[in-house]
N, CA, C and O atoms as CSV, one atom per row, in Angstrom:
chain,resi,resn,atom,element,x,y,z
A,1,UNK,N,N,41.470,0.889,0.934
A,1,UNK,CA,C,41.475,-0.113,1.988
A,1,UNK,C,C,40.158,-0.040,2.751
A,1,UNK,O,O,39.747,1.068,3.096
A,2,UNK,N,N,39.499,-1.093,3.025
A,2,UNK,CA,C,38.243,-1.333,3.615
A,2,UNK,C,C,38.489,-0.904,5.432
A,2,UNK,O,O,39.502,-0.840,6.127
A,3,UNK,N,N,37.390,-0.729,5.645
A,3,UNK,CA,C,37.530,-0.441,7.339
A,3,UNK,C,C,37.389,-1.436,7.827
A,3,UNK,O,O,36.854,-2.348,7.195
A,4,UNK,N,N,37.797,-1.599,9.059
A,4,UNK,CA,C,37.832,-2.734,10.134
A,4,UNK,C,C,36.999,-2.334,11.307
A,4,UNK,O,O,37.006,-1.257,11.902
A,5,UNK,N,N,36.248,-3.451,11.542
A,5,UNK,CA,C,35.604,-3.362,12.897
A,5,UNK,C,C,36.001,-4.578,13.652
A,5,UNK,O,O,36.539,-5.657,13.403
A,6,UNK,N,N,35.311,-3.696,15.102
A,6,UNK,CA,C,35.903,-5.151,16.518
A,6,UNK,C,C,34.254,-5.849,16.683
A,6,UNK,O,O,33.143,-5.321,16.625
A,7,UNK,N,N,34.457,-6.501,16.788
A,7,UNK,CA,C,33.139,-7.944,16.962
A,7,UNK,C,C,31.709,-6.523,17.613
A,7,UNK,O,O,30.514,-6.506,17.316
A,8,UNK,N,N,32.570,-5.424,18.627
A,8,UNK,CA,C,30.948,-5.051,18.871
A,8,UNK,C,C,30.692,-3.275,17.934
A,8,UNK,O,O,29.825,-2.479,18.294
A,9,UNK,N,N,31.506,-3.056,16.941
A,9,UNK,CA,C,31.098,-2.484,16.134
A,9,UNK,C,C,30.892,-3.108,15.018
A,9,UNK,O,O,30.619,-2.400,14.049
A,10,UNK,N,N,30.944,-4.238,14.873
A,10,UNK,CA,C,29.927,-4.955,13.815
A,10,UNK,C,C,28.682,-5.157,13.817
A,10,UNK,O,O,27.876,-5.058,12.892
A,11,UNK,N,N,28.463,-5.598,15.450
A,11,UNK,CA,C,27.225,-5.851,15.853
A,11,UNK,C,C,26.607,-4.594,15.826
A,11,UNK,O,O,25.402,-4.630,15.578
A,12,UNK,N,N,27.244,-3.189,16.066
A,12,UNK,CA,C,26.472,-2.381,16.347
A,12,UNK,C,C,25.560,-1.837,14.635
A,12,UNK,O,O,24.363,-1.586,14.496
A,13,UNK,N,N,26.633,-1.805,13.598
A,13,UNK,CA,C,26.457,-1.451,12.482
A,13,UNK,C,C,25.742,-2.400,11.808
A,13,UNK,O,O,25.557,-2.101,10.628
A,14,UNK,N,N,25.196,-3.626,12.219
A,14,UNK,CA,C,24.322,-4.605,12.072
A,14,UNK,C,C,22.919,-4.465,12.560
A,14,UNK,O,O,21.888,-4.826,11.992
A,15,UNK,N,N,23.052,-3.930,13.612
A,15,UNK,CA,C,21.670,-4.070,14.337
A,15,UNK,C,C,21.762,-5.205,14.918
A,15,UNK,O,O,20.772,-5.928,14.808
A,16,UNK,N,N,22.973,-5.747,15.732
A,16,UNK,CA,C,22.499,-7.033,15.720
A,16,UNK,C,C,23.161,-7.527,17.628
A,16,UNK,O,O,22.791,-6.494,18.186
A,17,UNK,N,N,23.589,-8.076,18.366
A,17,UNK,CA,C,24.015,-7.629,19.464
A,17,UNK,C,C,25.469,-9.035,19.385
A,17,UNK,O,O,25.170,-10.138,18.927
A,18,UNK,N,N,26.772,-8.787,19.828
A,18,UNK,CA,C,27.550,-9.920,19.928
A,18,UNK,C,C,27.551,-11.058,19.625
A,18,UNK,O,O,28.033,-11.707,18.696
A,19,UNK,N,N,26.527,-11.427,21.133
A,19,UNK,CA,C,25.839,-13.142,21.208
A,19,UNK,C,C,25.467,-13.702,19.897
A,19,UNK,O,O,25.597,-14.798,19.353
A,20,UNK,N,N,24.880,-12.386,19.535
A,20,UNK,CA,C,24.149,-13.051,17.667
A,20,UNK,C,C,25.220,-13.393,16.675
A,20,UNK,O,O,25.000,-14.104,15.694
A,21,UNK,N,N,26.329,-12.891,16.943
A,21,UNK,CA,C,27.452,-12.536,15.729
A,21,UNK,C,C,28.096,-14.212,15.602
A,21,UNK,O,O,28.290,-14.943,14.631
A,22,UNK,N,N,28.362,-14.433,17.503
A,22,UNK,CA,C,29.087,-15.507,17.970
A,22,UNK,C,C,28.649,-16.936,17.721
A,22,UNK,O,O,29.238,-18.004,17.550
A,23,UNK,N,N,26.844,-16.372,17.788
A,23,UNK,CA,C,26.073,-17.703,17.479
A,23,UNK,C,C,26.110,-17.946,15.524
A,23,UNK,O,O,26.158,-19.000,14.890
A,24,UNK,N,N,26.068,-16.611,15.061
A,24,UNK,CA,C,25.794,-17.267,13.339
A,24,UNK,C,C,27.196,-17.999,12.809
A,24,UNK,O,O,27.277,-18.749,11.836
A,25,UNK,N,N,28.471,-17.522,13.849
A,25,UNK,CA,C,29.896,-17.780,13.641
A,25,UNK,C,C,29.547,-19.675,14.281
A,25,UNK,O,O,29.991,-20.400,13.391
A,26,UNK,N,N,29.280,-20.071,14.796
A,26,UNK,CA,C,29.268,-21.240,15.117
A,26,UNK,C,C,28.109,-22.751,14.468
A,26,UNK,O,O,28.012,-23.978,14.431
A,27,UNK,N,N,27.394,-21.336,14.027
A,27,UNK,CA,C,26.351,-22.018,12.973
A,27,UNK,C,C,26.731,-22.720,11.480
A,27,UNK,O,O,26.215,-23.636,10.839
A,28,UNK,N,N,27.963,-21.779,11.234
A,28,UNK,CA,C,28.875,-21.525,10.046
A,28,UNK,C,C,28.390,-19.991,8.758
A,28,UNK,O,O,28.857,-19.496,7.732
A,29,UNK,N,N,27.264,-19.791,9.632
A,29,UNK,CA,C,26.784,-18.343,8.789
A,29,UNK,C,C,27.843,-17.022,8.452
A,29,UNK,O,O,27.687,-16.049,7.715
A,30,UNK,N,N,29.003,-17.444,9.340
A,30,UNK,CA,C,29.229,-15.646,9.173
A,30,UNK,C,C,31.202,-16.860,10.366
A,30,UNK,O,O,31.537,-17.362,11.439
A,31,UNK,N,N,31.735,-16.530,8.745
A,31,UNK,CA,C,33.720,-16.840,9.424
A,31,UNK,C,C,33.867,-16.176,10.377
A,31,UNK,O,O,33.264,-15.153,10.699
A,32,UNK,N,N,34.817,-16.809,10.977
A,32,UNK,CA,C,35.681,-15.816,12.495
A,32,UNK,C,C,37.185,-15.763,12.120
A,32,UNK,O,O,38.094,-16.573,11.938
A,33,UNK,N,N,37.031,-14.574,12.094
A,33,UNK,CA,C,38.773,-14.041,11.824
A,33,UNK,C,C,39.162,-14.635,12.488
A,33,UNK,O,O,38.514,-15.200,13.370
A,34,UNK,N,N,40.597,-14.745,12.275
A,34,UNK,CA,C,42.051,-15.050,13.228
A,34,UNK,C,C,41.993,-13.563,13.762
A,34,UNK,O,O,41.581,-12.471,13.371
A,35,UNK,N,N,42.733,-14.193,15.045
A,35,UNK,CA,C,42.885,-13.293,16.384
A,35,UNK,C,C,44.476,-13.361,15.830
A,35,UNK,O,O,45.252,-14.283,15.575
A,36,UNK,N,N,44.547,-11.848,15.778
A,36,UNK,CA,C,46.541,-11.516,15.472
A,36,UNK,C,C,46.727,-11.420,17.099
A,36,UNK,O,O,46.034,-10.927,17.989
A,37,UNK,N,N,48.352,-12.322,17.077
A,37,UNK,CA,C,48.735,-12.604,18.467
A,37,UNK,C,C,48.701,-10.769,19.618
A,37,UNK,O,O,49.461,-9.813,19.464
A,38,UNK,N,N,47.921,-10.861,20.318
A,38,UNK,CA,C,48.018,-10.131,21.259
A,38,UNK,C,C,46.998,-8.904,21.355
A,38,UNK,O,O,46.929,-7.933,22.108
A,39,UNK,N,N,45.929,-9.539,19.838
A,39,UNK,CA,C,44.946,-8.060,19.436
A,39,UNK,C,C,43.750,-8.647,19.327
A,39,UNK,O,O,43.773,-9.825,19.682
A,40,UNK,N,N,42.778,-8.273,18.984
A,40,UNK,CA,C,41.499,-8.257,18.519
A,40,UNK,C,C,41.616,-9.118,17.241
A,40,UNK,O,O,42.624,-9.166,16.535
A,41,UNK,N,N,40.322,-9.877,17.002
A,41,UNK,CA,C,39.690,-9.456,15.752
A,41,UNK,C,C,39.141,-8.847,15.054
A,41,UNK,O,O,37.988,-8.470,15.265
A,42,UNK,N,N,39.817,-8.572,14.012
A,42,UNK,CA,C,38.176,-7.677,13.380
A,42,UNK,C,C,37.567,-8.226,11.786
A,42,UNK,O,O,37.855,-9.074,10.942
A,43,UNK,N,N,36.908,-7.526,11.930
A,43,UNK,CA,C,35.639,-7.882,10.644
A,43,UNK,C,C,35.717,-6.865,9.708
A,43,UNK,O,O,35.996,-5.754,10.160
A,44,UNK,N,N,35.555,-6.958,8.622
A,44,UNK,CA,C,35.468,-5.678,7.630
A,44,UNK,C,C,34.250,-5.921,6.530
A,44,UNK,O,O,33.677,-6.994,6.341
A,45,UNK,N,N,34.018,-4.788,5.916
A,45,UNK,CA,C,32.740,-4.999,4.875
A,45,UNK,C,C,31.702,-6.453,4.383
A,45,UNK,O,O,30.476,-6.551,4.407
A,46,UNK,N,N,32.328,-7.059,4.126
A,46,UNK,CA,C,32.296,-8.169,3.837
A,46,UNK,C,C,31.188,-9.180,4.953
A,46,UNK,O,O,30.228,-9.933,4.784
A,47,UNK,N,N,31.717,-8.839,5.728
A,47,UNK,CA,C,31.378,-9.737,7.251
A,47,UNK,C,C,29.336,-8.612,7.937
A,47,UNK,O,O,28.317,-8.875,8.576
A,48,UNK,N,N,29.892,-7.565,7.261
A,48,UNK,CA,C,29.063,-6.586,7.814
A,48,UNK,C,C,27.844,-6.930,6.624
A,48,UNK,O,O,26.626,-6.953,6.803
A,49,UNK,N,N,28.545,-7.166,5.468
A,49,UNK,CA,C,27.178,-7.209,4.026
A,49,UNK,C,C,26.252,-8.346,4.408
A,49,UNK,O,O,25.021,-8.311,4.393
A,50,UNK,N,N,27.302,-9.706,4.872
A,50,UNK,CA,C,26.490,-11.222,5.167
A,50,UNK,C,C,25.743,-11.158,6.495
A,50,UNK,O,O,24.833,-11.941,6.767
A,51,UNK,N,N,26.209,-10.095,7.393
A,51,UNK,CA,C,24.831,-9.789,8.543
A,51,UNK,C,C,23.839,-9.230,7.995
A,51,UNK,O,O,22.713,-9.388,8.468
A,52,UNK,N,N,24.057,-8.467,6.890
A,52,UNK,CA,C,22.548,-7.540,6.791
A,52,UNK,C,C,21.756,-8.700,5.830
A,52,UNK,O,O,20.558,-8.940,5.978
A,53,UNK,N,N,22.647,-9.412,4.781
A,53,UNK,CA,C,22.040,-10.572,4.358
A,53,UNK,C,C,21.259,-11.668,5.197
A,53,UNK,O,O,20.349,-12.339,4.710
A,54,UNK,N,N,21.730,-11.791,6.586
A,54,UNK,CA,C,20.693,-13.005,7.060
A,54,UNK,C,C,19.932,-12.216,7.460
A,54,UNK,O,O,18.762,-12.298,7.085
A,55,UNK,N,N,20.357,-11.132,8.403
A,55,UNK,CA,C,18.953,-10.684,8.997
A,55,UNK,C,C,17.980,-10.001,7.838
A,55,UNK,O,O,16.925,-9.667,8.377
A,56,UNK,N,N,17.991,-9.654,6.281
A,56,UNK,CA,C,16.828,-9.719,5.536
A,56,UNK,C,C,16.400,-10.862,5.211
A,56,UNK,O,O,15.288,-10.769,4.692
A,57,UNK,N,N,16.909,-12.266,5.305
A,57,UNK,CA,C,16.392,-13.109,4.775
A,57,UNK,C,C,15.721,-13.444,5.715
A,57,UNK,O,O,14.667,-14.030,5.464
A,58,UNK,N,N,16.051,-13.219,6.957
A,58,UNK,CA,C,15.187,-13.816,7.992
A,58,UNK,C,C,13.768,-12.733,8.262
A,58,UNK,O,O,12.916,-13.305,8.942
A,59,UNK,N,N,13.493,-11.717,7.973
A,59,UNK,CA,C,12.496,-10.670,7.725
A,59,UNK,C,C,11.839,-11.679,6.873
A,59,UNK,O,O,10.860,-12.236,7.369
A,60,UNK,N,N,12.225,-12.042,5.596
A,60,UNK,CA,C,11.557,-12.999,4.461
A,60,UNK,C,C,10.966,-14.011,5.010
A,60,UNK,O,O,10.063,-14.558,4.377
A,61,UNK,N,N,11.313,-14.469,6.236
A,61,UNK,CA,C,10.879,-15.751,6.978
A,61,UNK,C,C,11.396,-16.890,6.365
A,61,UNK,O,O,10.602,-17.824,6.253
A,62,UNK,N,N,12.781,-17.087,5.844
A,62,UNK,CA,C,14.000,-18.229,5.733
A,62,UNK,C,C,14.759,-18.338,6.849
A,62,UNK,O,O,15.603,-17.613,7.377
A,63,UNK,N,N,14.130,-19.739,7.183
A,63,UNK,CA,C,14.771,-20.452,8.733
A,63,UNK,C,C,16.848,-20.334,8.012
A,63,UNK,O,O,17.426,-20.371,6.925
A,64,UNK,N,N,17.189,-20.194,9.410
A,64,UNK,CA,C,18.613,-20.327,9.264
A,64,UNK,C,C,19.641,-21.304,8.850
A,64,UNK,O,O,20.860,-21.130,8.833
A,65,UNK,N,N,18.850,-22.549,8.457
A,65,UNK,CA,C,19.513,-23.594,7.741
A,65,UNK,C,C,19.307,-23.497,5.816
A,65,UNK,O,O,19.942,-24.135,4.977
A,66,UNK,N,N,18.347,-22.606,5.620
A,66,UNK,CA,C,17.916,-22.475,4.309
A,66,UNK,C,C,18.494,-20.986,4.142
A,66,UNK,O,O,18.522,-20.700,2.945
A,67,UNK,N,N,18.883,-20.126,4.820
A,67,UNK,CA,C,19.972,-19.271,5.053
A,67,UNK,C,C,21.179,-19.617,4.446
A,67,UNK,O,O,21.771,-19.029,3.540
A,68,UNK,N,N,21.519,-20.777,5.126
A,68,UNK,CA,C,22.637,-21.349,5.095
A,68,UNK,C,C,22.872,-21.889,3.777
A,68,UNK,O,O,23.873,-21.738,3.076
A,69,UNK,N,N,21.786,-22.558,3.524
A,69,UNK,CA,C,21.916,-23.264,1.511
A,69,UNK,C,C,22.149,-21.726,0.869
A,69,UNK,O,O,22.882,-21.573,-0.108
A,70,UNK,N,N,21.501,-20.679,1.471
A,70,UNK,CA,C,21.263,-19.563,0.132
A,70,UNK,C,C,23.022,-19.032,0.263
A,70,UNK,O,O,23.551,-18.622,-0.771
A,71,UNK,N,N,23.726,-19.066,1.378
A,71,UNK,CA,C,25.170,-18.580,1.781
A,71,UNK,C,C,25.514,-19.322,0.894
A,71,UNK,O,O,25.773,-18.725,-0.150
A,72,UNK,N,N,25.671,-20.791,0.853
A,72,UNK,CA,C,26.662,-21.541,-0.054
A,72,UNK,C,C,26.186,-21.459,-1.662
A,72,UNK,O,O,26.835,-22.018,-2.546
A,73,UNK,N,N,25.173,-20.819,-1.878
A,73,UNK,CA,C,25.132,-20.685,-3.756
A,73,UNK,C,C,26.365,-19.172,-3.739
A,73,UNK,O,O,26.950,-18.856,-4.776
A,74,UNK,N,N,26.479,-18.763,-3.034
A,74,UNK,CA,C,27.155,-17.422,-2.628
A,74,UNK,C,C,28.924,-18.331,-3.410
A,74,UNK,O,O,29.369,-17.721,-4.383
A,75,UNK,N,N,29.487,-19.210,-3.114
A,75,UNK,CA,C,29.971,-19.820,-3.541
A,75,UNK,C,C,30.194,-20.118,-5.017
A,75,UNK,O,O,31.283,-20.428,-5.501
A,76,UNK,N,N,29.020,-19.988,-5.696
A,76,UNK,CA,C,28.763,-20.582,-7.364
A,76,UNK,C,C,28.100,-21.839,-7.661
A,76,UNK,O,O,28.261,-22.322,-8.782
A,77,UNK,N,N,27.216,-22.561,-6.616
A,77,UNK,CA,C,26.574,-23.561,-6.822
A,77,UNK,C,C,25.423,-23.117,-7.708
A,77,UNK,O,O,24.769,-24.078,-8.112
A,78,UNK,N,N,24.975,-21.892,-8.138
A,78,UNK,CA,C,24.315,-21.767,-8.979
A,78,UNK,C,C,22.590,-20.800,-8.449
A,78,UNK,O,O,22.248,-20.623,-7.280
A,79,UNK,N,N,21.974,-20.439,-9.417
A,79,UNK,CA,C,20.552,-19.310,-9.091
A,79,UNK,C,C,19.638,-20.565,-8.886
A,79,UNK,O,O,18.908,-20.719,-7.906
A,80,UNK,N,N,19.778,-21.529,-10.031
A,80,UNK,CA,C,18.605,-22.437,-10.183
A,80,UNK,C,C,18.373,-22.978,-8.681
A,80,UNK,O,O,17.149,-22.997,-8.548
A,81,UNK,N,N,18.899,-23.370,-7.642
A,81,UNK,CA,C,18.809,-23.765,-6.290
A,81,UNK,C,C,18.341,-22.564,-5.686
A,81,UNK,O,O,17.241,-22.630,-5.138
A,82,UNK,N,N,18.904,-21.564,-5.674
A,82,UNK,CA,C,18.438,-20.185,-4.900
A,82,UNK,C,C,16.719,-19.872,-5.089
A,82,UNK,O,O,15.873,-19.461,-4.295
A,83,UNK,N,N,16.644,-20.374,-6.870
A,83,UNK,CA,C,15.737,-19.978,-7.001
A,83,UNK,C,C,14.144,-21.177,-6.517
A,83,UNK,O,O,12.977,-20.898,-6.245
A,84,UNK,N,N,14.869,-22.460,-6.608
A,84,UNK,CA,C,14.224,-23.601,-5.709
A,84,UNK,C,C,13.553,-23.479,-4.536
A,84,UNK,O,O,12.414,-23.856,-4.259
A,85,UNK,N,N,14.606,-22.746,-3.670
A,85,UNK,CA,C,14.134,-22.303,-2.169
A,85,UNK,C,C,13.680,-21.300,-2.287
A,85,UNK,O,O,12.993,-21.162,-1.275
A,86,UNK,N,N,13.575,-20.293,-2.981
A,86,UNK,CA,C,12.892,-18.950,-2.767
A,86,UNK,C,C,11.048,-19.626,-2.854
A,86,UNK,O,O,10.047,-19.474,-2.154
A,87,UNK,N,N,11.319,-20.267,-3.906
A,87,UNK,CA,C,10.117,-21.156,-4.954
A,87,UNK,C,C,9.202,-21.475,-3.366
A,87,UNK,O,O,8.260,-20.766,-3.013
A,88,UNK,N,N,9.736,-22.712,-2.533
A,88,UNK,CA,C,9.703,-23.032,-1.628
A,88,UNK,C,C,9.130,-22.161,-0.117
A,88,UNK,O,O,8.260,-22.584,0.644
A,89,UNK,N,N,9.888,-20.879,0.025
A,89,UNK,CA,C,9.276,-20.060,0.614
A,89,UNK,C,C,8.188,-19.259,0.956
A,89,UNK,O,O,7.560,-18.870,1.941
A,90,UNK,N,N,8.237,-19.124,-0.890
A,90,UNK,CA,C,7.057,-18.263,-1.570
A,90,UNK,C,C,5.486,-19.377,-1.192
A,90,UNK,O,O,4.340,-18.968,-1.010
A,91,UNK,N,N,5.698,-20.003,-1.184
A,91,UNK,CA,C,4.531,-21.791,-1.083
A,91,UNK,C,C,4.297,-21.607,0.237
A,91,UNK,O,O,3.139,-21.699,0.646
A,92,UNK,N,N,5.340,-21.323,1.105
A,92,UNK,CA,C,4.946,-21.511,2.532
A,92,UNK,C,C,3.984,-20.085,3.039
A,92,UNK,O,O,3.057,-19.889,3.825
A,93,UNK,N,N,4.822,-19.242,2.070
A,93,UNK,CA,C,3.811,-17.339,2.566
A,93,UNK,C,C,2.608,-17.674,2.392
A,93,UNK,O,O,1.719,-17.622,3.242
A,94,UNK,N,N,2.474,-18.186,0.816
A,94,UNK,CA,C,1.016,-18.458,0.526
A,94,UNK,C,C,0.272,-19.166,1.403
A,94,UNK,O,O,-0.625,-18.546,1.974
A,95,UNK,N,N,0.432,-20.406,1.673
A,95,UNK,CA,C,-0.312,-21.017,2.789
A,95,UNK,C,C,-0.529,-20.474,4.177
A,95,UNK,O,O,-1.675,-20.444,4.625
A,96,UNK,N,N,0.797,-19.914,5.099
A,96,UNK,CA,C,0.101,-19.166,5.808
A,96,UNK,C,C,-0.664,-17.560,5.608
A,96,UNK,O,O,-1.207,-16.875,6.475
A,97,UNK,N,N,-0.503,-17.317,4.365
A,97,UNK,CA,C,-1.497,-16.565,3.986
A,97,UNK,C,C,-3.090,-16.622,3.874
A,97,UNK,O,O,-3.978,-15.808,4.127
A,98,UNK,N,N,-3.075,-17.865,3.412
A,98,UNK,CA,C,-4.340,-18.523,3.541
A,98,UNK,C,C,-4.838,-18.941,4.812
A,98,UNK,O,O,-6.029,-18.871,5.113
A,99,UNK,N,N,-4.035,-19.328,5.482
A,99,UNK,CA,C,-4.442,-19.640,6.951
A,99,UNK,C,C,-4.921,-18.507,7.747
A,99,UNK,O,O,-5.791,-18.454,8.617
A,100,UNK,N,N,-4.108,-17.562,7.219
A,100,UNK,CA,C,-4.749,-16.031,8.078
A,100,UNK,C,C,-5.879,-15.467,7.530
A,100,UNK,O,O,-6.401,-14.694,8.334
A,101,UNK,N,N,-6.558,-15.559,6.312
A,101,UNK,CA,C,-7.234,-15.325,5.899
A,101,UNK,C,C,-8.399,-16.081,6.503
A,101,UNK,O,O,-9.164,-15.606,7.343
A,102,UNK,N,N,-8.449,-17.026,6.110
A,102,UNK,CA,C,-9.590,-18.062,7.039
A,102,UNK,C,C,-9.628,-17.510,8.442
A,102,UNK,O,O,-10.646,-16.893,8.756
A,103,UNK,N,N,-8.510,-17.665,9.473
A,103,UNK,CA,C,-8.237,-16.544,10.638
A,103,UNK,C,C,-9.496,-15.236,10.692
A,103,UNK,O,O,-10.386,-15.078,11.528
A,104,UNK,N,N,-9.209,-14.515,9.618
A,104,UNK,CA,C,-9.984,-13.355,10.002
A,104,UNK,C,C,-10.953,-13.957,9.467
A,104,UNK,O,O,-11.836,-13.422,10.137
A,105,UNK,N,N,-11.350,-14.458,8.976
A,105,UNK,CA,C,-13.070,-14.739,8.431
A,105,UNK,C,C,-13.713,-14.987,9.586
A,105,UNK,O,O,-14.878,-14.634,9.771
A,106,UNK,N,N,-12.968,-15.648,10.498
A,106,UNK,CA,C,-13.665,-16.650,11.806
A,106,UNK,C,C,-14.037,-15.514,12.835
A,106,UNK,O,O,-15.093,-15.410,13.460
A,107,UNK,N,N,-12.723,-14.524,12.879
A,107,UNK,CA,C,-12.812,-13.868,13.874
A,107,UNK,C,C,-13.485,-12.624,13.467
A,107,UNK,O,O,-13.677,-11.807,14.368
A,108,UNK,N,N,-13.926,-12.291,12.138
A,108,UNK,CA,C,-14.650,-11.274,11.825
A,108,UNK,C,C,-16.607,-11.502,12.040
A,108,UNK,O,O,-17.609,-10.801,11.897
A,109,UNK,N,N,-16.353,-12.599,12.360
A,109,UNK,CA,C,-17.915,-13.657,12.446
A,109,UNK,C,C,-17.962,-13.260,13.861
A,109,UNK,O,O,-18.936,-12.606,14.233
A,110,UNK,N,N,-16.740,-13.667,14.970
A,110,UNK,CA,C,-17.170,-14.392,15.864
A,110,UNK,C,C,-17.587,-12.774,16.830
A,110,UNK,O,O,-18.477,-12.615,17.666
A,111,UNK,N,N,-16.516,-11.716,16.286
A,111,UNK,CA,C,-16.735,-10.369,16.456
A,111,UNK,C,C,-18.321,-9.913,16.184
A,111,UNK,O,O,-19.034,-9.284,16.965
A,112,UNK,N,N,-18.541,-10.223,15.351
A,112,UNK,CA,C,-20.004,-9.898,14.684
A,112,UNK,C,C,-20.866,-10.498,15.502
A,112,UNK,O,O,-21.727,-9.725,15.925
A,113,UNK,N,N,-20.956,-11.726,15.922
A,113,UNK,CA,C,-22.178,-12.468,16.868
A,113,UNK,C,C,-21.733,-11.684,18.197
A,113,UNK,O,O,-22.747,-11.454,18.855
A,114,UNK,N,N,-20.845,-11.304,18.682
A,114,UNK,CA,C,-20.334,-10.657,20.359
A,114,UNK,C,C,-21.339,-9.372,20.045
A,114,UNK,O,O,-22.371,-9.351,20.715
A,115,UNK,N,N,-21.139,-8.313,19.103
A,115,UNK,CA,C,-21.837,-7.192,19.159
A,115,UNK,C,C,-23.729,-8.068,19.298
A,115,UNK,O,O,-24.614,-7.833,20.120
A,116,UNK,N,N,-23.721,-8.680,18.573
A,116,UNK,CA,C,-25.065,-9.394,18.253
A,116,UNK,C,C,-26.129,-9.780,19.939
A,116,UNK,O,O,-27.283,-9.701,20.361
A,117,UNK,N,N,-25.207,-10.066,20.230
A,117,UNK,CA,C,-25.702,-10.982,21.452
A,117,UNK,C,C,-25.818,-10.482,23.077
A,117,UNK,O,O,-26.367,-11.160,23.946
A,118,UNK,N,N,-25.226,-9.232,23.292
A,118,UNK,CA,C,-25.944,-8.191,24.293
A,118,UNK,C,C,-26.128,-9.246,25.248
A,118,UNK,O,O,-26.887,-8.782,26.099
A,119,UNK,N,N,-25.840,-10.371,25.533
A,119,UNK,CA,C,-25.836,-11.251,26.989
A,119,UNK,C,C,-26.513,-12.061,27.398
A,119,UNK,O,O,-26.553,-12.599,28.504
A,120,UNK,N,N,-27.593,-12.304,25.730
A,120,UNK,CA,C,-28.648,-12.875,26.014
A,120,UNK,C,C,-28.256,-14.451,25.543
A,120,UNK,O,O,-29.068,-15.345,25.779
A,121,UNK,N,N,-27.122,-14.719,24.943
A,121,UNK,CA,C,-26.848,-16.271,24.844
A,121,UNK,C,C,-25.642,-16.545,25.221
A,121,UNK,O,O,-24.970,-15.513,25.239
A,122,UNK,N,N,-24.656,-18.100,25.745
A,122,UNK,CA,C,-23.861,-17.816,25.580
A,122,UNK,C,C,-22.354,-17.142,24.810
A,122,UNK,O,O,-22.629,-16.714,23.689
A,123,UNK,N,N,-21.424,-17.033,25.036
A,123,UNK,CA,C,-19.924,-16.190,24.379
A,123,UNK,C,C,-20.227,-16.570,23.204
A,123,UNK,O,O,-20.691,-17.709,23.225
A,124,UNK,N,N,-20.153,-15.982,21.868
A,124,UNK,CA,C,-20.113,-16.806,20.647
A,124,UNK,C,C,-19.010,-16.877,20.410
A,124,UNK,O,O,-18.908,-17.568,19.396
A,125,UNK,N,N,-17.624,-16.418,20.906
A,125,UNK,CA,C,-16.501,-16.479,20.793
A,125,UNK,C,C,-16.239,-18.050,21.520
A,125,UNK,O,O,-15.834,-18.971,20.810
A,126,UNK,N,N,-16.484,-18.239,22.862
A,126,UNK,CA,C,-16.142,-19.364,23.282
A,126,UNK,C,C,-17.087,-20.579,22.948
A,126,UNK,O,O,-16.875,-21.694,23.425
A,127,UNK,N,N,-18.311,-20.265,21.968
A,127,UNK,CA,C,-18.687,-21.510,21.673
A,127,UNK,C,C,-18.351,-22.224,20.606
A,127,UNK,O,O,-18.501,-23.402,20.279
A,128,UNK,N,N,-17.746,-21.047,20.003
A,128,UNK,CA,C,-16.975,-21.192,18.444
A,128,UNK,C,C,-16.024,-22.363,18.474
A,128,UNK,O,O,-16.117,-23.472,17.947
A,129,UNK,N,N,-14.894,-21.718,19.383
A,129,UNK,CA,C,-13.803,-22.154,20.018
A,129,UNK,C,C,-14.120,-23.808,20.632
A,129,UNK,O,O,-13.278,-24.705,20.566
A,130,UNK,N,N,-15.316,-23.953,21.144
A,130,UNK,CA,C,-15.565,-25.261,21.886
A,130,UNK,C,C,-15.664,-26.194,20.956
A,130,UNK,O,O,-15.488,-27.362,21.303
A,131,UNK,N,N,-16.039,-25.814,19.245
A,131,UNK,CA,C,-16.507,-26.788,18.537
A,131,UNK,C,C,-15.332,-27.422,18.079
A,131,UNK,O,O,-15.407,-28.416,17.358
């Protein structure tokens, strides 16, 4: 028999705090038990696996509606979709990968003219910035 937890030893064994549990429950991320007349709810394994599931997907940087598509292949809608949006994700790392890259190029320049310039022209940081 699986163990049972109450809403804030889920959260605790989550890493995650209540509010969060209450909000992915209303999102449709994560069911809400029935309340047995006069007790608690609780949550068991299950409930505890699909928290550690969003919060890695969200480490991955998958917004919580594409969360939500990856929950319902969980269902049997199939990998080929899972693997669509991963596809999708992977496109978005890259680009802001690239964006950060360009990032440091600028700021490895603009670093380089600051040592350069000892006070004798203006900021090369803020003239950079002005263009």
């Amino acid at each position: 028999m699986s163990k049972l937890f109450t809403i804030g030893q889920l959260a605790h064994i989550a890493g995650v705090n209540v509010e969060t549990i209450r909000f992915y429950q209303r999102k449709g991320l994560l069911d809400e038990p029935p309340r047995p007349a006069g007790g608690y709810r609780t949550y068991g394994s299950h409930e505890a696996a699909r928290l550690h599931f969003i919060k890695a997907a969200q480490r991955m940087g998958f917004s919580l509606d594409e969360i939500g598509q990856l929950l319902q292949l969980e269902k049997g809608l199939g990998c080929v979709q899972a693997r669509s949006i991963a596809e999708q994700r992977l496109s978005d790392v890259r680009a802001r990968l690239a964006e950060l890259r360009r990032m440091e190029t600028l700021l490895s320049g603009v670093v380089a003219d600051c040592g350069r310039a000892k006070g004798r022209i203006a900021c090369p940081l803020i003239t950079r910035l002005q263009i």
